[in-house]
C-alpha positions in Angstrom: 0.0 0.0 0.0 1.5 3.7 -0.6 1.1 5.2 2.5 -1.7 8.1 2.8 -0.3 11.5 3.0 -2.0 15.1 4.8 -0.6 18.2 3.6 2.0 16.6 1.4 3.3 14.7 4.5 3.5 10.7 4.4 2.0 8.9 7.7 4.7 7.4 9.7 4.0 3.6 10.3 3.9 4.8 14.1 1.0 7.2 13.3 -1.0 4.3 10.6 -0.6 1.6 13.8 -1.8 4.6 16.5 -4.6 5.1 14.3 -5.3 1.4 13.5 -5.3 1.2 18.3 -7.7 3.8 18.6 -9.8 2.3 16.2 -9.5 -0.7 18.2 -10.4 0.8 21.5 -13.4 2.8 20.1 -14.7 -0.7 19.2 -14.1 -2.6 22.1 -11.7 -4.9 20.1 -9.2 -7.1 21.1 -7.2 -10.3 20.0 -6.1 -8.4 17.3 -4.6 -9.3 13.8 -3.3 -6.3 11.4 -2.4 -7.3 7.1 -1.4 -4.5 5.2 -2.7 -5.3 1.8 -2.1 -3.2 -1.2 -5.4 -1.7 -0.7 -5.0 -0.6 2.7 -5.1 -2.6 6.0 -7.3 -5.3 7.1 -8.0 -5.6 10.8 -9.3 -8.7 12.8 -10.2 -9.4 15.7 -12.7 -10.8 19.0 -15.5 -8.3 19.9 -14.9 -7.8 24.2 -18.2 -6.4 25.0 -21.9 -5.8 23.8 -24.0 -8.4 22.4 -21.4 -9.7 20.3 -19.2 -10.0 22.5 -16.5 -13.3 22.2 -17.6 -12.9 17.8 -14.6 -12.3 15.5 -14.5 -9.5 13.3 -12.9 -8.0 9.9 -12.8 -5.0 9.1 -11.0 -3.3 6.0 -9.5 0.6 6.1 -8.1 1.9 2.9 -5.9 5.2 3.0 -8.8 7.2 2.8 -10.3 5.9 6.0 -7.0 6.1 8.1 -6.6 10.0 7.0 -10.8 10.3 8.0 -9.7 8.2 11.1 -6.7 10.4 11.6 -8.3 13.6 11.3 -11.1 12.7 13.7 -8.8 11.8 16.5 -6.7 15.1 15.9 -10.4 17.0 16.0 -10.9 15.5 19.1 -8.2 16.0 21.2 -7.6 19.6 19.5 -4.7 20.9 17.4 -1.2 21.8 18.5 -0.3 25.1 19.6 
């Protein structure tokens, strides 16, 4: 996969995995596997809580959705100073 870029600035692998955790923990998912795939990455892994809890999961997040995912986190928790 070529790496998504923001401003003309590649993401790190640290940033892609950081991104790739959060989504994790917003999910409540653990027992995780990560494949990076020319298309992106695809995640797996055991839902720990809500009615499916214990059920395996795949997900798959392109570029796009690890800039979207990126950006939302950095909206969150607010831009530097």
């Amino acid at each position: 996969m070529e790496r998504p870029k923001i401003n003309d600035k590649v993401l790190s692998y640290s940033e892609i995995l950081r991104v790739i955790g959060r989504y994790l923990d917003t999910h409540n998912i653990g027992e995780a596997r990560i494949i990076e795939t020319a298309d992106g990455f695809i995640v797996q892994g055991v839902i720990q809580s809500g009615t499916r809890t214990g059920e395996r999961d795949t997900y798959q997040l392109s570029a796009e959705d690890l800039v979207d995912l990126r950006n939302d986190a950095t909206a969150q928790r607010g831009k530097r100073v």
